[in-house]
TIMARNU-182957 format. One line per field, with one value per residue (C-alpha): residue number from 0; residue in three letters; x, z, y. Coordinates in Angstrom, 2 decimals, always signed. Layout:
i: [NUM  ...] .
aa: [Ala  ...] .
px: [X  ...] .
pz: [Z  ...] .
py: [Y  ...] .
***
This chain:
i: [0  1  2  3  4  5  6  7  8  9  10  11  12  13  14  15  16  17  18  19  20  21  22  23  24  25  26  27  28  29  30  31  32  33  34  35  36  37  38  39  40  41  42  43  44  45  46  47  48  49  50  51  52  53  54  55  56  57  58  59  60  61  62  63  64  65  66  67  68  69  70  71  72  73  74  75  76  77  78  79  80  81  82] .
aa: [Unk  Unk  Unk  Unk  Unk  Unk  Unk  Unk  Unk  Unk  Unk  Unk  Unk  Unk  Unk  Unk  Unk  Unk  Unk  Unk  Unk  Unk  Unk  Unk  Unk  Unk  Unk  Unk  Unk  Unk  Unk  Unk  Unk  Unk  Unk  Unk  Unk  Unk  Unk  Unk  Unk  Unk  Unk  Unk  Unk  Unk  Unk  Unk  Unk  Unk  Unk  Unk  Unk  Unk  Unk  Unk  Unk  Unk  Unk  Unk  Unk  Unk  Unk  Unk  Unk  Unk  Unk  Unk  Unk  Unk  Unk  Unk  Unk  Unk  Unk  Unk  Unk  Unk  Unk  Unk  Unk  Unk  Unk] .
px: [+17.50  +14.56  +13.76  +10.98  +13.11  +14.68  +11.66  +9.92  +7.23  +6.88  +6.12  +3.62  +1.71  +1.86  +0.58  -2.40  -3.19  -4.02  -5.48  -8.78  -8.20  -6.84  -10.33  -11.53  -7.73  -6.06  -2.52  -0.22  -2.31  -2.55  +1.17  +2.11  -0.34  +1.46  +5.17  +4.01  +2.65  +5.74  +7.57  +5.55  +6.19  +9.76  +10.93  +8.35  +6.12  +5.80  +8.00  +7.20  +6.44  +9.86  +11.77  +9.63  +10.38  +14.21  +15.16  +12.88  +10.37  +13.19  +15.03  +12.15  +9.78  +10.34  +7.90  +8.57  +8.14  +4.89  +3.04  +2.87  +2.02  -0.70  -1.68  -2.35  -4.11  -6.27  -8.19  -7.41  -5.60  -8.80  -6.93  -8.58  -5.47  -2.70  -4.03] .
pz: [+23.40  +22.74  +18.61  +17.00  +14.10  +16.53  +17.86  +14.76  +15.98  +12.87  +10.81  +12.88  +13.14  +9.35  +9.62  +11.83  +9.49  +6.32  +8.06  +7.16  +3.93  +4.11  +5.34  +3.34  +1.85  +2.44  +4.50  +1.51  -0.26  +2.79  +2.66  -0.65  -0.83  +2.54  +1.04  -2.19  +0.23  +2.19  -0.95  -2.56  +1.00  +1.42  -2.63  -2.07  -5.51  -8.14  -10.86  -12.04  -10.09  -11.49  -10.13  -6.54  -7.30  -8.28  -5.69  -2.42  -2.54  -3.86  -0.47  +2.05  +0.45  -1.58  -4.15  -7.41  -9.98  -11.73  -8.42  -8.06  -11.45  -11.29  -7.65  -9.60  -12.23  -10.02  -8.84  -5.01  -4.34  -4.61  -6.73  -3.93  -1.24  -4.40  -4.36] .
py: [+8.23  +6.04  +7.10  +5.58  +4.12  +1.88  -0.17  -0.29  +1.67  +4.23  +0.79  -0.58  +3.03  +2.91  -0.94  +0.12  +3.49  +1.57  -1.94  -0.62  -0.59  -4.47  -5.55  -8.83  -9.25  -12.66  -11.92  -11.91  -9.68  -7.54  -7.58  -7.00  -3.94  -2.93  -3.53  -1.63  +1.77  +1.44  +1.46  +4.85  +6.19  +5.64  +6.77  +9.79  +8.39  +6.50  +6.22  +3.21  -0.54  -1.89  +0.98  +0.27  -3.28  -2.98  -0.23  -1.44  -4.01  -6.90  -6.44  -6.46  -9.33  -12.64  -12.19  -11.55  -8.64  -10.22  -11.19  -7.10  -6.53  -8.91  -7.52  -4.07  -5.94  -7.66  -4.23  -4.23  -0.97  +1.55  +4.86  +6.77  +5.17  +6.02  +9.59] .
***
């Protein structure tokens, strides 16, 4: 049975999906706003970027809690893509 989980395929579709939106980002910043949808995707919302942080984004990236705060600070995630 060849699933999609197992190649990493649904990831990379996701990847390719919002790369438009990454246009003019450096790579990290690409990345963290990647790590942070992935996130919102995976606990179905947003209940707060701590509980993102503390429940998901700690065990998939090395960055810490304030580099995403100051990511959201920063103005680079357009509401429209939260919506």
């Amino acid at each position: 049975m060849n699933q999609l989980y197992q190649k990493g395929m649904t990831i990379k579709s996701l990847r390719v999906y919002f790369e438009p939106y990454f246009a003019g980002m450096t790579r990290p910043t690409a990345n963290k706003i990647f790590f942070f949808l992935l996130a919102i995707i995976s606990m179905q919302g947003i209940q707060s970027v701590r509980f993102l942080y503390t429940w998901f984004l700690k065990r998939i990236d090395t960055s810490g809690l304030n580099s995403y705060y100051y990511l959201l600070s920063q103005g680079k995630i357009s509401r429209s893509l939260l919506n």
